[in-house]
mmCIF file of the protein (N, C-alpha, C, O) and its ligand, coordinates in Angstrom:
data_MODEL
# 
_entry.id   MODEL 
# 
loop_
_entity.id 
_entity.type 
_entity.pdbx_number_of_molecules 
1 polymer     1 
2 non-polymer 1 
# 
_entity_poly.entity_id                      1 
_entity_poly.type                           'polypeptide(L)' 
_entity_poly.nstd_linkage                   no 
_entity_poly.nstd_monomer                   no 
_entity_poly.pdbx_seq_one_letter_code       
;(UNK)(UNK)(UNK)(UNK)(UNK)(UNK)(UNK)(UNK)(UNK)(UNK)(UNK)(UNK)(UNK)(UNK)(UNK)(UNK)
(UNK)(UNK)(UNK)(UNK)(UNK)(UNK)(UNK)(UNK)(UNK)(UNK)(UNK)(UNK)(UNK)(UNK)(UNK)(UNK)
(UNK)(UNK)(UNK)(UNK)(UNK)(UNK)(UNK)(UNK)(UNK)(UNK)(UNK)(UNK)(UNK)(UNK)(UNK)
;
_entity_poly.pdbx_seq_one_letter_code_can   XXXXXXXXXXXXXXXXXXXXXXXXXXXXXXXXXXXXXXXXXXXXXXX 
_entity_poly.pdbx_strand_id                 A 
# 
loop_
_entity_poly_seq.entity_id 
_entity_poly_seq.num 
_entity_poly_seq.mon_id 
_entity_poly_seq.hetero 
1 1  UNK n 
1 2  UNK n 
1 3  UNK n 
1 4  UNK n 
1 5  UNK n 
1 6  UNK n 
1 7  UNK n 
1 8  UNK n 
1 9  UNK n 
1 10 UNK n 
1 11 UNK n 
1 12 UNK n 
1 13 UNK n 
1 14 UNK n 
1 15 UNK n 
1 16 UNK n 
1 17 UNK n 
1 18 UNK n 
1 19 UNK n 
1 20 UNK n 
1 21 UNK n 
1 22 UNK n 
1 23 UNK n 
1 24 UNK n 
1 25 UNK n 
1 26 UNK n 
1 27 UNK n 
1 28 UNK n 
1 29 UNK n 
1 30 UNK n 
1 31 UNK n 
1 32 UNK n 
1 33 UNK n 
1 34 UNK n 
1 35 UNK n 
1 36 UNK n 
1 37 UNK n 
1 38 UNK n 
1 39 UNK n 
1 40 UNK n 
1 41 UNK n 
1 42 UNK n 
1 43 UNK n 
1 44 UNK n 
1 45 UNK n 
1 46 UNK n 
1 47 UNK n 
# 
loop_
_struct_asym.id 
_struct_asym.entity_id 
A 1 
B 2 
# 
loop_
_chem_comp.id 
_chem_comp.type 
_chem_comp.mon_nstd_flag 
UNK 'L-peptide linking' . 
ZN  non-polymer         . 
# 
_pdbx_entity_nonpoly.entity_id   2 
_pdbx_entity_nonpoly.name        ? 
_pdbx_entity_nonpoly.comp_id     ZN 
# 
_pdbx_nonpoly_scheme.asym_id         B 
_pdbx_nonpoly_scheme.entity_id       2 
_pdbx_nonpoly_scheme.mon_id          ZN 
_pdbx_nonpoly_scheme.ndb_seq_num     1 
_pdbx_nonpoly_scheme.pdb_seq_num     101 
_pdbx_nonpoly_scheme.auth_seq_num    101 
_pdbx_nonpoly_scheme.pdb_mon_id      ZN 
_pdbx_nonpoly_scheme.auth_mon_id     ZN 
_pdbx_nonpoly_scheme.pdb_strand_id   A 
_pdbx_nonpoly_scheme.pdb_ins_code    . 
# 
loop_
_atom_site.group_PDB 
_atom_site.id 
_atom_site.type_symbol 
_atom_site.label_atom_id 
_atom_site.label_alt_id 
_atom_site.label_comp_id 
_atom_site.label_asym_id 
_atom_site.label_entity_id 
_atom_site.label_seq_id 
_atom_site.pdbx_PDB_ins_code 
_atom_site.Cartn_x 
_atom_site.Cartn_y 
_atom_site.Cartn_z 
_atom_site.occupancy 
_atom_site.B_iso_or_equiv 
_atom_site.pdbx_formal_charge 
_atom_site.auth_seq_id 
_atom_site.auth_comp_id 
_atom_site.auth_asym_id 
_atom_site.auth_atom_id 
_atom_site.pdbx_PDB_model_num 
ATOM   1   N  N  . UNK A 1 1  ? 58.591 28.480 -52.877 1.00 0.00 ? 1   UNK A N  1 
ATOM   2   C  CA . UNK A 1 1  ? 58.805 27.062 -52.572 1.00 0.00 ? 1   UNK A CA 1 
ATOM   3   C  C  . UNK A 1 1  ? 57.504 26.286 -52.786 1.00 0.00 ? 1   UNK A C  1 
ATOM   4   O  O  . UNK A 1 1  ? 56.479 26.854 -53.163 1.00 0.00 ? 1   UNK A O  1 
ATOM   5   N  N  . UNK A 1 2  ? 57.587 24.630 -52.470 1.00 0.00 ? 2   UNK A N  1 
ATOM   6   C  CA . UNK A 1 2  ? 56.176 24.160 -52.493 1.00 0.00 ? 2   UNK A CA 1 
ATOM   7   C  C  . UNK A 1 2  ? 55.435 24.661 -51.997 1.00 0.00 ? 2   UNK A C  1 
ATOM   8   O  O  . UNK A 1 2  ? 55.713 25.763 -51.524 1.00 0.00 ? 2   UNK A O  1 
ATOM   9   N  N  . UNK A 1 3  ? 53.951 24.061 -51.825 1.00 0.00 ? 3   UNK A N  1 
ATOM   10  C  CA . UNK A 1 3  ? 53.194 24.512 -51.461 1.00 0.00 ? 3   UNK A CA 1 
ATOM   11  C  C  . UNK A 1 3  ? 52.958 23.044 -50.797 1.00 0.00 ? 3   UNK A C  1 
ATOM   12  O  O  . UNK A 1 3  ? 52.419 22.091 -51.358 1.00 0.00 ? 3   UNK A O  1 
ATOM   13  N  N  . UNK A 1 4  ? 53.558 23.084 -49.288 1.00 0.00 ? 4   UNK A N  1 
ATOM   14  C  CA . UNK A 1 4  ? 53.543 21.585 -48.703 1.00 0.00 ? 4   UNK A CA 1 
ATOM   15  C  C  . UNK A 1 4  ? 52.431 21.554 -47.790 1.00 0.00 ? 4   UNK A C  1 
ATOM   16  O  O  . UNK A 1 4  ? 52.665 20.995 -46.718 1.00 0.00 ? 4   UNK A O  1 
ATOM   17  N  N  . UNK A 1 5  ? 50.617 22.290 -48.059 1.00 0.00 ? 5   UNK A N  1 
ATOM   18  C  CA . UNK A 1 5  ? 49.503 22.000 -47.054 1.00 0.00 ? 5   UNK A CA 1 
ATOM   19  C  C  . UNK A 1 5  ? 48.844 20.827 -47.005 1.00 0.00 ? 5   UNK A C  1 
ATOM   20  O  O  . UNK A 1 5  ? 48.614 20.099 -47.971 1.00 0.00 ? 5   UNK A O  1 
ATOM   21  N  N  . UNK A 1 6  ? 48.545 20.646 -45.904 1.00 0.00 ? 6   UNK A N  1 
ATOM   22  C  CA . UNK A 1 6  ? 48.152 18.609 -45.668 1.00 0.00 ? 6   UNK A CA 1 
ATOM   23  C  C  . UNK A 1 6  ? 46.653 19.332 -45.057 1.00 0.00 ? 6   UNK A C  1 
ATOM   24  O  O  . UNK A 1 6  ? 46.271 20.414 -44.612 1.00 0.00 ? 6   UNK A O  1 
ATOM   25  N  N  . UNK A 1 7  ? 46.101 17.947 -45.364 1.00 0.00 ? 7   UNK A N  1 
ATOM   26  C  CA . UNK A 1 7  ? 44.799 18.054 -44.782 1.00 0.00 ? 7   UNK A CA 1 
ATOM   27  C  C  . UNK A 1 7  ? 44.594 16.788 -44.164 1.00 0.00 ? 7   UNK A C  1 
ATOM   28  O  O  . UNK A 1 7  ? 44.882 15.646 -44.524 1.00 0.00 ? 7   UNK A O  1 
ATOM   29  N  N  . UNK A 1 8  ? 43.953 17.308 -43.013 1.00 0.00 ? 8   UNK A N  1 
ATOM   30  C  CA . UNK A 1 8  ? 43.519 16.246 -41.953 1.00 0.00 ? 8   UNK A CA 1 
ATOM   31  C  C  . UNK A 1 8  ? 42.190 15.858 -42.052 1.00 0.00 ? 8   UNK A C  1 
ATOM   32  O  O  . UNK A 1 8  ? 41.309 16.717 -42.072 1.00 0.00 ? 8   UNK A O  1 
ATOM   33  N  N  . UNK A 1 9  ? 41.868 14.389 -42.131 1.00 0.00 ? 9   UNK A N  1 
ATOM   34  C  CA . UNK A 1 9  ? 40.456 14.140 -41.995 1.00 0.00 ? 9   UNK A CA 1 
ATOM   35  C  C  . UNK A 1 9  ? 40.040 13.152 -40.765 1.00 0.00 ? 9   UNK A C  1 
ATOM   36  O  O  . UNK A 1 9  ? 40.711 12.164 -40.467 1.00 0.00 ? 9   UNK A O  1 
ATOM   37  N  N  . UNK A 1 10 ? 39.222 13.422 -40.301 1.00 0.00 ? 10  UNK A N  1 
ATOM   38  C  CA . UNK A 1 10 ? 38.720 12.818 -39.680 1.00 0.00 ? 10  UNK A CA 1 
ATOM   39  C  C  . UNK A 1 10 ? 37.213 11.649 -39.900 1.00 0.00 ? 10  UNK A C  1 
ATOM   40  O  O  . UNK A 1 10 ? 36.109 11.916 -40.374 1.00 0.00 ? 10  UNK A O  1 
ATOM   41  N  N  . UNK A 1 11 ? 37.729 10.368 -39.359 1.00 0.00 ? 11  UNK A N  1 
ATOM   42  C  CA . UNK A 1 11 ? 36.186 9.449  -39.363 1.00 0.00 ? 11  UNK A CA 1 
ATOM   43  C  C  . UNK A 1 11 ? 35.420 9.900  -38.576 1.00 0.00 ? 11  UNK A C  1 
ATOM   44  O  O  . UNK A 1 11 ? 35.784 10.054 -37.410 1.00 0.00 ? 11  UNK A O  1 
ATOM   45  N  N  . UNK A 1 12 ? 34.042 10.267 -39.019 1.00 0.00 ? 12  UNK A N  1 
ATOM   46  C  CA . UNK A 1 12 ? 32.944 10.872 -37.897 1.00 0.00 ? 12  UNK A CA 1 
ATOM   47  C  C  . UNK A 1 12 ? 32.467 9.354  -37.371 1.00 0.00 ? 12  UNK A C  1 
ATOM   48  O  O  . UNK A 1 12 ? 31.327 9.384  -36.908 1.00 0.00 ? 12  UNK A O  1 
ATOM   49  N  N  . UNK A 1 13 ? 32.917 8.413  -37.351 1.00 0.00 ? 13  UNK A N  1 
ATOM   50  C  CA . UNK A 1 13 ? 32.253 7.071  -36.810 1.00 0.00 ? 13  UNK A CA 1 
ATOM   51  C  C  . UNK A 1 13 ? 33.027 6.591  -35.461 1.00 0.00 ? 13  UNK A C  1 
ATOM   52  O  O  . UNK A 1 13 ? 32.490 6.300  -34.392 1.00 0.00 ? 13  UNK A O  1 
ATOM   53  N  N  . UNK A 1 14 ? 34.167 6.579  -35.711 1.00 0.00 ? 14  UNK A N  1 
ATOM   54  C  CA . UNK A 1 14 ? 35.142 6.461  -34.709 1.00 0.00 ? 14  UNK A CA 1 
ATOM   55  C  C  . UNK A 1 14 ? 36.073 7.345  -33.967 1.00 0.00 ? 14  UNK A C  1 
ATOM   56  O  O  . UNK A 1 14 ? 36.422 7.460  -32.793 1.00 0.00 ? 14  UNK A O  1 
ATOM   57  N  N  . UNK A 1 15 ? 36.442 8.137  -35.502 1.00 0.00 ? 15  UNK A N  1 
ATOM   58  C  CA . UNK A 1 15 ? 37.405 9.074  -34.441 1.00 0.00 ? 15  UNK A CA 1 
ATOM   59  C  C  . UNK A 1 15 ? 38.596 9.050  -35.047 1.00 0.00 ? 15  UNK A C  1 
ATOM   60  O  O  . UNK A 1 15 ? 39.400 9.903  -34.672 1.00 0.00 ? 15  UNK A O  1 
ATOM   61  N  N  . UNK A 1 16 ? 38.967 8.209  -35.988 1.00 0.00 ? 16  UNK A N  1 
ATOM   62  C  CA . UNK A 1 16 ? 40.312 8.238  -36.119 1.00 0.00 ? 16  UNK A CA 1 
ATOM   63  C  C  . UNK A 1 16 ? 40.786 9.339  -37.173 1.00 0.00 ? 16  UNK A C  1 
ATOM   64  O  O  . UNK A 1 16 ? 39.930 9.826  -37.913 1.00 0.00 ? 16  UNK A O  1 
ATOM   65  N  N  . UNK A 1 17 ? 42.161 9.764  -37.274 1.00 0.00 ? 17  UNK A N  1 
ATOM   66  C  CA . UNK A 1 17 ? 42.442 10.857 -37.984 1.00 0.00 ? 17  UNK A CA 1 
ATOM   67  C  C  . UNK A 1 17 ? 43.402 10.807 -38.650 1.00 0.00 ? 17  UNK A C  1 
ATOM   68  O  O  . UNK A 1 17 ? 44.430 10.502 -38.045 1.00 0.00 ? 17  UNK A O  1 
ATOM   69  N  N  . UNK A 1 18 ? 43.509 11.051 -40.040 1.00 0.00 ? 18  UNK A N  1 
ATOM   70  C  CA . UNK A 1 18 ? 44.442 10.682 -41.252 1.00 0.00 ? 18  UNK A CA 1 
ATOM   71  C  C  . UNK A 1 18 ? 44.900 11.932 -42.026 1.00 0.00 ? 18  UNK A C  1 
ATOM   72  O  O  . UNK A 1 18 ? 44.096 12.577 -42.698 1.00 0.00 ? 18  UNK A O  1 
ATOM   73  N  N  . UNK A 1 19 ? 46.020 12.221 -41.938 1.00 0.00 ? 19  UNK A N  1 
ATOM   74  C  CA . UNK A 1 19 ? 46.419 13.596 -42.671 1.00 0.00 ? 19  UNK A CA 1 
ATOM   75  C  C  . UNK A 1 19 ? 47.249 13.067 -44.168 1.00 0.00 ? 19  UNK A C  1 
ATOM   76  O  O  . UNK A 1 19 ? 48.110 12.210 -44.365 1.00 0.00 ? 19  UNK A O  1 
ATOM   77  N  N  . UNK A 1 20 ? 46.602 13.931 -44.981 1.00 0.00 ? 20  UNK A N  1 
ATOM   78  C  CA . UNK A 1 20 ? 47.581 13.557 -46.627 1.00 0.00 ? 20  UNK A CA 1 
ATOM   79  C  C  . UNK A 1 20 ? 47.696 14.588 -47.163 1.00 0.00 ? 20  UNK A C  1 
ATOM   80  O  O  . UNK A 1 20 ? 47.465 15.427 -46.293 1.00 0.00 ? 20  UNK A O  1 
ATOM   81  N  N  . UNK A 1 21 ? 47.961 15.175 -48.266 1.00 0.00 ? 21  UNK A N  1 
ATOM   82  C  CA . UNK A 1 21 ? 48.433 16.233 -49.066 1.00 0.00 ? 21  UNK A CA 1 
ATOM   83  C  C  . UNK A 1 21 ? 47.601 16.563 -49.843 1.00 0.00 ? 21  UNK A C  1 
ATOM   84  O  O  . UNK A 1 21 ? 47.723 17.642 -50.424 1.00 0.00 ? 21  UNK A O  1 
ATOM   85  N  N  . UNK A 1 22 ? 46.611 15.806 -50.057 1.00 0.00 ? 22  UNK A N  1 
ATOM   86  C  CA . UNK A 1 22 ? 45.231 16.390 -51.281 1.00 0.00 ? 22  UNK A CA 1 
ATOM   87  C  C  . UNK A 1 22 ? 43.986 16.751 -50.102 1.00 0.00 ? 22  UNK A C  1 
ATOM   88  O  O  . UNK A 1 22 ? 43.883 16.434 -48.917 1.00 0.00 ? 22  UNK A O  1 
ATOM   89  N  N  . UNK A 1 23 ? 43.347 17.341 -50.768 1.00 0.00 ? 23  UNK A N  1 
ATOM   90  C  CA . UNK A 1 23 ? 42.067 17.987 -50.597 1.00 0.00 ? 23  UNK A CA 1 
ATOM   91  C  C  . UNK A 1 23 ? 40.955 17.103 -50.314 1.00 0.00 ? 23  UNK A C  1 
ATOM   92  O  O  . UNK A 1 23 ? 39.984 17.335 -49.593 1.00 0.00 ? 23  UNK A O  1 
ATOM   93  N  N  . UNK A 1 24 ? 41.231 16.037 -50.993 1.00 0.00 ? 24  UNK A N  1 
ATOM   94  C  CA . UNK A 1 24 ? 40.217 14.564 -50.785 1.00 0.00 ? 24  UNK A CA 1 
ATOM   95  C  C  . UNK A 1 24 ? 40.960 13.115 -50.778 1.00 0.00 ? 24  UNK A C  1 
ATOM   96  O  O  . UNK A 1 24 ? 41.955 12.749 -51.403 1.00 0.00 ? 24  UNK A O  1 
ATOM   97  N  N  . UNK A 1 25 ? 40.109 12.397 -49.829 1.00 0.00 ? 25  UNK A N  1 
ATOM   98  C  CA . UNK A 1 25 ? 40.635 10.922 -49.570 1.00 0.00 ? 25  UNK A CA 1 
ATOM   99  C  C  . UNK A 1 25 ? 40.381 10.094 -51.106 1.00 0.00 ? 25  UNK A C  1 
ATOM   100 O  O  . UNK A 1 25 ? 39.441 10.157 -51.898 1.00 0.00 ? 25  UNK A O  1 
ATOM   101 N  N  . UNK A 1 26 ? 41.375 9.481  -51.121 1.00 0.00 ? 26  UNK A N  1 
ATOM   102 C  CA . UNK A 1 26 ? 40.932 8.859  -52.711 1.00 0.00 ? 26  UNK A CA 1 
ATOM   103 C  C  . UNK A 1 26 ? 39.531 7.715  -52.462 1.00 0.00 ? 26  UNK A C  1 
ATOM   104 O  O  . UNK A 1 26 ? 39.444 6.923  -51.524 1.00 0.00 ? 26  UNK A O  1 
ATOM   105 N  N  . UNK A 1 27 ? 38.847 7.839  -53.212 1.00 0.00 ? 27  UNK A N  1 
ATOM   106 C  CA . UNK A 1 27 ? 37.909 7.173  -53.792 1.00 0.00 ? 27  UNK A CA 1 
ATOM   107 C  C  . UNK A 1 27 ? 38.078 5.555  -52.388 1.00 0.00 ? 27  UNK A C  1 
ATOM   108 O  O  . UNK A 1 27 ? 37.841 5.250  -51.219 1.00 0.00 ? 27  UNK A O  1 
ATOM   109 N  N  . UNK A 1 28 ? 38.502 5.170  -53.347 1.00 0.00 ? 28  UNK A N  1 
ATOM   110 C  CA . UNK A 1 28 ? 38.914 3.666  -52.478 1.00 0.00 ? 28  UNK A CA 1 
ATOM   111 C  C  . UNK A 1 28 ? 39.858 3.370  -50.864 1.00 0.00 ? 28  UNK A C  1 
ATOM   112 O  O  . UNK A 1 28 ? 40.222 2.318  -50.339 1.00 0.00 ? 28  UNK A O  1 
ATOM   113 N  N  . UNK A 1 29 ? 40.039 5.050  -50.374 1.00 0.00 ? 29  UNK A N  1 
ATOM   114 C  CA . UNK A 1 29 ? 40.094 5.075  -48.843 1.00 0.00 ? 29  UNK A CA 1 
ATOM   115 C  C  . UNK A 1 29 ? 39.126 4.469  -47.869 1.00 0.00 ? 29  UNK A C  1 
ATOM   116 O  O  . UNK A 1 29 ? 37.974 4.817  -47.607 1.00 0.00 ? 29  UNK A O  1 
ATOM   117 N  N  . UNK A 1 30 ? 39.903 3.410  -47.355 1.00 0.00 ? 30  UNK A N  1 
ATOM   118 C  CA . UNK A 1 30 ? 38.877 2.675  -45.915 1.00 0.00 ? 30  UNK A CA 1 
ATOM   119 C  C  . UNK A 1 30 ? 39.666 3.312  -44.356 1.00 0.00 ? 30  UNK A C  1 
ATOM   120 O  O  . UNK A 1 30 ? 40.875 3.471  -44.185 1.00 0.00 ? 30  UNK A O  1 
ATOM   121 N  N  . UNK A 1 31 ? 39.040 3.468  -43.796 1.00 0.00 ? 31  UNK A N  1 
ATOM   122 C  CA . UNK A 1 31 ? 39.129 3.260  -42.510 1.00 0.00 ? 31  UNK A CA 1 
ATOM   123 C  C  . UNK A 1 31 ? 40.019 2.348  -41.835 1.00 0.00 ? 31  UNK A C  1 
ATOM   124 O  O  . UNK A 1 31 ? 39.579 1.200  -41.909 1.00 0.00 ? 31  UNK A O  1 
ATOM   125 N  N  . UNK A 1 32 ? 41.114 2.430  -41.200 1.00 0.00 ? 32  UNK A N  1 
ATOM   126 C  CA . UNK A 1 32 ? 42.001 1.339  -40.801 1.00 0.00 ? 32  UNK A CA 1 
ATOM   127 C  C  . UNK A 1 32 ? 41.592 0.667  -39.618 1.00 0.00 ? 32  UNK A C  1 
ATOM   128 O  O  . UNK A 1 32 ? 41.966 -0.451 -39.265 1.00 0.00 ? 32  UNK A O  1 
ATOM   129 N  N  . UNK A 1 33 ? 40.660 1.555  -38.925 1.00 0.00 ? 33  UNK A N  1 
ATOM   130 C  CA . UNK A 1 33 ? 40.260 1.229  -37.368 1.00 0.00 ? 33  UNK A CA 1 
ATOM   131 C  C  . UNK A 1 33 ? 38.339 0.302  -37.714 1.00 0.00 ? 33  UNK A C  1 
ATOM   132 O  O  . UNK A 1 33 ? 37.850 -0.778 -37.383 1.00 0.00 ? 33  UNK A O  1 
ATOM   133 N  N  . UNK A 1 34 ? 37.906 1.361  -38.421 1.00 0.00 ? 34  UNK A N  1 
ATOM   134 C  CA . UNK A 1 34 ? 36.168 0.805  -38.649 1.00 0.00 ? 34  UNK A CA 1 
ATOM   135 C  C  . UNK A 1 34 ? 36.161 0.390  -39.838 1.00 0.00 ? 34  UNK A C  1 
ATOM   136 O  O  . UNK A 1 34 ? 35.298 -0.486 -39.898 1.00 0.00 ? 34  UNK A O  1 
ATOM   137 N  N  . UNK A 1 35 ? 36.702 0.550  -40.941 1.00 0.00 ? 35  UNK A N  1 
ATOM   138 C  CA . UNK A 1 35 ? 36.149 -0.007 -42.296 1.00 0.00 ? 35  UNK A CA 1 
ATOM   139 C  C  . UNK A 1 35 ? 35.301 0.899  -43.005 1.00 0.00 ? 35  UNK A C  1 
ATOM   140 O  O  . UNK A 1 35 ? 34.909 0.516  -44.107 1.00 0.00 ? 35  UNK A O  1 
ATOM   141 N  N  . UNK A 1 36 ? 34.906 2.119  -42.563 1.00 0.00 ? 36  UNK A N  1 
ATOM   142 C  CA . UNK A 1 36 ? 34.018 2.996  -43.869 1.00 0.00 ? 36  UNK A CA 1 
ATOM   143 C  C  . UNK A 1 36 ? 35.107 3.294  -44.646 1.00 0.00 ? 36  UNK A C  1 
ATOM   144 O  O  . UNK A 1 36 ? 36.315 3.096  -44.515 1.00 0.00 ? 36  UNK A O  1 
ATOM   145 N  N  . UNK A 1 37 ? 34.346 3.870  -45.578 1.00 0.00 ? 37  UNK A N  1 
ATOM   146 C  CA . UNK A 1 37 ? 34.691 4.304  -46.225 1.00 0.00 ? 37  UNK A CA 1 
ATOM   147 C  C  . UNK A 1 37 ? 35.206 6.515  -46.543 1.00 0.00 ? 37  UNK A C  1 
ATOM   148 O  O  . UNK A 1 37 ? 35.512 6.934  -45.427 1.00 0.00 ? 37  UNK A O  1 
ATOM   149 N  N  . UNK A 1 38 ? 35.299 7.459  -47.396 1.00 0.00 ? 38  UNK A N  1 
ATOM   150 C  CA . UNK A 1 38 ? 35.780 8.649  -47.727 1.00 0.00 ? 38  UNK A CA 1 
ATOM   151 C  C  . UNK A 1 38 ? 34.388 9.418  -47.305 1.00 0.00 ? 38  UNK A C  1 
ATOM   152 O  O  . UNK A 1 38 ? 34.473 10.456 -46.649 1.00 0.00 ? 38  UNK A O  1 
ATOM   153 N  N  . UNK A 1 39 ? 33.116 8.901  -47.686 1.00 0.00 ? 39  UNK A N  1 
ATOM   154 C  CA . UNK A 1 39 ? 32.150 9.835  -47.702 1.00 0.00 ? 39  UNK A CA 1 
ATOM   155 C  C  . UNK A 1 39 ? 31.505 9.861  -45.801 1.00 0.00 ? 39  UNK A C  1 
ATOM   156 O  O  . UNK A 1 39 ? 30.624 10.611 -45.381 1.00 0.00 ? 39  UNK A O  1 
ATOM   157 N  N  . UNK A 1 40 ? 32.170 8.958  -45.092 1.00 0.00 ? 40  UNK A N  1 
ATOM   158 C  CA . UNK A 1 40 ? 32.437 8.978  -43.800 1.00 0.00 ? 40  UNK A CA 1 
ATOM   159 C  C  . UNK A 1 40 ? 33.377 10.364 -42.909 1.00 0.00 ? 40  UNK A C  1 
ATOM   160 O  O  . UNK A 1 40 ? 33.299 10.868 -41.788 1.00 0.00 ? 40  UNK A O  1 
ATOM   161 N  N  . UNK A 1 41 ? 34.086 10.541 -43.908 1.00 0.00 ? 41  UNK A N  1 
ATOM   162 C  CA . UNK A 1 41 ? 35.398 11.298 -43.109 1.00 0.00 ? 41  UNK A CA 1 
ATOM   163 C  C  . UNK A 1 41 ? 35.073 12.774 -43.009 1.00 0.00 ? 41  UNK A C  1 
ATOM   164 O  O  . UNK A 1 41 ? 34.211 13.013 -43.853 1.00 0.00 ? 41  UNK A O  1 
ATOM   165 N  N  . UNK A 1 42 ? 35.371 13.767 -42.393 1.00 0.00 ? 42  UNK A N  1 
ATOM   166 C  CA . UNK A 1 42 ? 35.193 15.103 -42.631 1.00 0.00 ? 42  UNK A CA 1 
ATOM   167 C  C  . UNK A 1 42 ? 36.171 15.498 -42.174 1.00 0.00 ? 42  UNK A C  1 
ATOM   168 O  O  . UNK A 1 42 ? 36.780 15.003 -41.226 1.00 0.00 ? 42  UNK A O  1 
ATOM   169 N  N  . UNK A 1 43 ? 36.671 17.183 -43.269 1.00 0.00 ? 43  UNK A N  1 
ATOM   170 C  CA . UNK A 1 43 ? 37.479 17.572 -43.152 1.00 0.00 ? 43  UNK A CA 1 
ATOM   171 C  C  . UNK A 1 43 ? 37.904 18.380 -41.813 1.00 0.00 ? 43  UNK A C  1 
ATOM   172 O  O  . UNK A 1 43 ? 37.025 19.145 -41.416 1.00 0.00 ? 43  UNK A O  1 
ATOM   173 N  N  . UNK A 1 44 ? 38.724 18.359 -41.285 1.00 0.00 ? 44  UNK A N  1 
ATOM   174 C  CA . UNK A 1 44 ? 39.540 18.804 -39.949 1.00 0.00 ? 44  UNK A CA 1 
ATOM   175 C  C  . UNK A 1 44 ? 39.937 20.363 -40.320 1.00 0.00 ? 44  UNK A C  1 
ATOM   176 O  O  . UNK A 1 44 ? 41.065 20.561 -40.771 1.00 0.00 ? 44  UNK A O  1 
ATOM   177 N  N  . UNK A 1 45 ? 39.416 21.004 -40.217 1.00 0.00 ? 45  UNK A N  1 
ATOM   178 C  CA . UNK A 1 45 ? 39.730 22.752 -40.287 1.00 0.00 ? 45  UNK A CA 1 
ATOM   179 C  C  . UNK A 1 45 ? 41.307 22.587 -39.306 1.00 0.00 ? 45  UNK A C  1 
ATOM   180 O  O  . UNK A 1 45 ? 41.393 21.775 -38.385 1.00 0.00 ? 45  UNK A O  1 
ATOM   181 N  N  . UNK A 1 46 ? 42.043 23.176 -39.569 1.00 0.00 ? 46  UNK A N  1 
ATOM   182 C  CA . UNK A 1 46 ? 43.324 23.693 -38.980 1.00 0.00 ? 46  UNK A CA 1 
ATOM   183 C  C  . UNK A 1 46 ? 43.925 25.108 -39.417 1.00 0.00 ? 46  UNK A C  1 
ATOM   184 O  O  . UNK A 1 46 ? 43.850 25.717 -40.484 1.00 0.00 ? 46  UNK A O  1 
ATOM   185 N  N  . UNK A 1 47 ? 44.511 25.391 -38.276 1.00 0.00 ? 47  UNK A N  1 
ATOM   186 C  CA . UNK A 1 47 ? 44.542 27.329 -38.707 1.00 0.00 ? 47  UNK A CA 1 
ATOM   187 C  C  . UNK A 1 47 ? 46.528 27.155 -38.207 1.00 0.00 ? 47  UNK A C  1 
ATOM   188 O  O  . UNK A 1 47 ? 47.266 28.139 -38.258 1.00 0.00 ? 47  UNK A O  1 
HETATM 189 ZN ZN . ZN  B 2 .  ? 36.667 4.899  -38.518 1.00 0.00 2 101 ZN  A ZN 1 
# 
């Protein structure tokens, strides 16, 4: 079947947390809560 793994990222500024289906936030991802930007976010390990 697919291969349906999401990845969660997190803003290290605020806190807020955004899960999508790729490996990386696109380029032109902002922040809905603070306004940074992708090179803000880090990835959320989940097991
Ligand atoms: Zn934020």
């Amino acid at each position: 079947m697919a291969d349906d793994k999401q990845y969660t990222f997190r803003c290290t500024v605020c806190g807020y947390e955004v899960t999508i289906d790729e490996p990386e936030l696109p380029e032109d991802y902002v922040c809905p809560v603070c306004g940074v930007g992708p090179e803000l976010f880090e990835l959320v390990e989940e097991d």
